[in-house]
N, C-alpha and C positions, 0 to 999 in steps of 0.2 A: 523413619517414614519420610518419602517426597512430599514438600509443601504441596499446596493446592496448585499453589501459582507455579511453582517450577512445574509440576505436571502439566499443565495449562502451555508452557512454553515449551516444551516439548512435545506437546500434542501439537502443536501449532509448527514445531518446524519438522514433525513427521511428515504433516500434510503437505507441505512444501515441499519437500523432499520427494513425494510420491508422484507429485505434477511432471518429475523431470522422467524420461524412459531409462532404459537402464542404457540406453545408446549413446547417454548425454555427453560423455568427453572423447568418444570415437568418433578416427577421421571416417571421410564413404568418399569415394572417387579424388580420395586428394585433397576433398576440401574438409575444412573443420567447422564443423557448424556450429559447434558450441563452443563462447569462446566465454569462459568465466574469468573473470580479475578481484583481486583483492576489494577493488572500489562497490564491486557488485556484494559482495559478503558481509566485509566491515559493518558499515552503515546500519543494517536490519539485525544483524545479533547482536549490535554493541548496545541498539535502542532496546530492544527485550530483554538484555541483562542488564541494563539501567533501571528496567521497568520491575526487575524483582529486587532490585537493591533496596530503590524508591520505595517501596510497596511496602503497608504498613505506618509504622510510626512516622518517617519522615515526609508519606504526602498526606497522612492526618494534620501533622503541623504545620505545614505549610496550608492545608486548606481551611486551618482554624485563622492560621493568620490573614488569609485570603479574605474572607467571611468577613472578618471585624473591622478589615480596612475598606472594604468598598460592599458593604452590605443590600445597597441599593442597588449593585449591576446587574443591568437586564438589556439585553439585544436579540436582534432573530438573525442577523447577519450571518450566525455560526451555523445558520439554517443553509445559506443561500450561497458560501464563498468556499465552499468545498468543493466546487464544480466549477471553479472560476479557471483554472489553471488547464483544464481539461477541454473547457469552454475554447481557449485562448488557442492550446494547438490544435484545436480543427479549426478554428476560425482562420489560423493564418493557412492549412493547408488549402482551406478552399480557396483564400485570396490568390493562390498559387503562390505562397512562400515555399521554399522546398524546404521540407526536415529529412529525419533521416527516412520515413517512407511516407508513399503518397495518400493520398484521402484515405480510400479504402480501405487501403492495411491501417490506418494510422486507426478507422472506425473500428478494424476487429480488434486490433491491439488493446482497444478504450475498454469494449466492450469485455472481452477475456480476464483483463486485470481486475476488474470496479467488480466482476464477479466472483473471481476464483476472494479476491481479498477481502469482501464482505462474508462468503459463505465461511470461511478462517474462522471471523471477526466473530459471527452472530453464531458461530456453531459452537466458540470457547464462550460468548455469555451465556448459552445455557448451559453449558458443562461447569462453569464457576461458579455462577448467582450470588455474585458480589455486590454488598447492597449501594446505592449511588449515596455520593456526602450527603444530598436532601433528601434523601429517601422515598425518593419516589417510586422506584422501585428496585429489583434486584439485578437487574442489564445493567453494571456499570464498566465490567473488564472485558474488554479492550475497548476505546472509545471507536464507536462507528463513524463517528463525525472523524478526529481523528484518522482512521484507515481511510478516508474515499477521499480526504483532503491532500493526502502524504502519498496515494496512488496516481490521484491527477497530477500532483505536480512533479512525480516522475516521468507522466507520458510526456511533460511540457519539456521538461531536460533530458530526457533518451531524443527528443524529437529534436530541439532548436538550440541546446545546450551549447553543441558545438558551434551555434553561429555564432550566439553570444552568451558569458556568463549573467549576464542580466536575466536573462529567460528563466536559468534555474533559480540564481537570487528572486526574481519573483516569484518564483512555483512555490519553492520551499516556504520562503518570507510569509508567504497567503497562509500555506499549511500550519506554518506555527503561528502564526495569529489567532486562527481559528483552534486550535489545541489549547492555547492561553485561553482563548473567550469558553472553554468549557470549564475549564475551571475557576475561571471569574465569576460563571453564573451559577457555581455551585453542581451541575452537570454531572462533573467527575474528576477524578482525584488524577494528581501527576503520574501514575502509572499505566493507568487507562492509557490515558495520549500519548505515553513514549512507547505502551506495547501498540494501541493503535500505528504509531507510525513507522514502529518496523513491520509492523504485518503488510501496509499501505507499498511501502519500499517493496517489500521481499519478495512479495507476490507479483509488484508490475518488474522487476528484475527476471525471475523465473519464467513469464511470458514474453519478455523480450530475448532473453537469454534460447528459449525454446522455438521461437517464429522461424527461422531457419529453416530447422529442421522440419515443423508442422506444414509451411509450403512446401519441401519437399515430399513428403506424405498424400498433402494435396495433388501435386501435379503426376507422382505416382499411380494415382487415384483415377482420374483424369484419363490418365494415358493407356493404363487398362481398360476401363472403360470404352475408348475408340477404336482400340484393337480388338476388342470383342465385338465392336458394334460390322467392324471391316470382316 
């Protein structure tokens, strides 16, 4: 029998998988619209087979040992810095920094990932109903904090990465901060955050990876439309 959790992660990189058309690695007039790399892949399945390693015994120990060292941690920060990163590249596009695309696209882009990665997130806690370390309740796999943290600060590094490595070092740095403060405060266990942040990853990869080709679609769209209107 498949564990829970490998089912879980498979269901998760089905839906992934099903974002992309089936036109994804063919050229159309010469050009290649989807251009996939190792760096896009790596990243997001290495973090969700961490997340079934982890899972279980070793992020119970670890969050027993978490617990009896700093039993008093409490913050709301993990409320509020998962949107920091996301915050940060529209903030610069509108100063007119250039990333890799302008406002606009950079707002659909925002808007595509923080949703396709949470619908993932919240559709595997109800299909899992893993109870959280406090027991609060039973939403504890995959951390949602986690995915919207590890999402924004890929649109920070698809967008300004190339300017400078700093940009991603902050994106990233923000996202695991905030992944640590869920598990300092009891939250959720090291597996949540590491499948939260390949879900986070994988999803804003798959919409970046697919933008291409969705404005071609679009301007297809578009261009029928005024030929009908003529």
């Amino acid at each position: 029998m498949i564990p829970k959790f490998t089912k879980a992660y498979l269901i998760c990189l089905f839906l992934c998988l099903q974002i992309l058309p089936r036109s994804a690695f063919a050229q159309e007039d010469s050009t290649k619209l989807w251009k996939v790399t190792a760096g896009d892949i790596i990243p997001p399945v290495s973090l969700g087979l961490a997340s079934l390693i982890v899972q279980g015994k070793i992020s119970r120990n670890l969050q027993e040992h978490v617990v009896s060292k700093y039993p008093n941690y409490h913050t709301h920060l993990d409320d509020y810095l998962p949107y920091a990163p996301g915050v940060v590249s529209l903030g610069l596009a509108s100063a007119g920094v250039k990333g890799k695309h302008k406002l606009g696209d950079q707002v659909i882009l925002a808007l595509l990932s923080n949703i396709i990665a949470q619908g993932v997130t919240q559709s595997l806690k109800r299909i899992v109903r893993y109870e959280r370390p406090n027991g609060e309740d039973n939403h504890s796999f995959p951390s949602g904090h986690a995915t919207t943290a590890f999402t924004n600060a890929t649109i920070l590094h698809e967008e300004y990465g190339q300017r400078s490595v700093l940009y991603s070092i902050g994106g990233y740095g923000t996202a695991t901060a905030v992944g640590t403060m869920r598990v300092l405060g009891n939250h959720h266990w090291l597996a949540d955050v590491l499948m939260g942040a390949g879900i986070g990853i994988g999803a804003t990869k798959v919409v970046y990876i697919s933008y291409p080709w969705l404005q071609q679609q679009a301007r297809r769209i578009k261009a029928g439309r005024h030929s009908e209107k003529n």
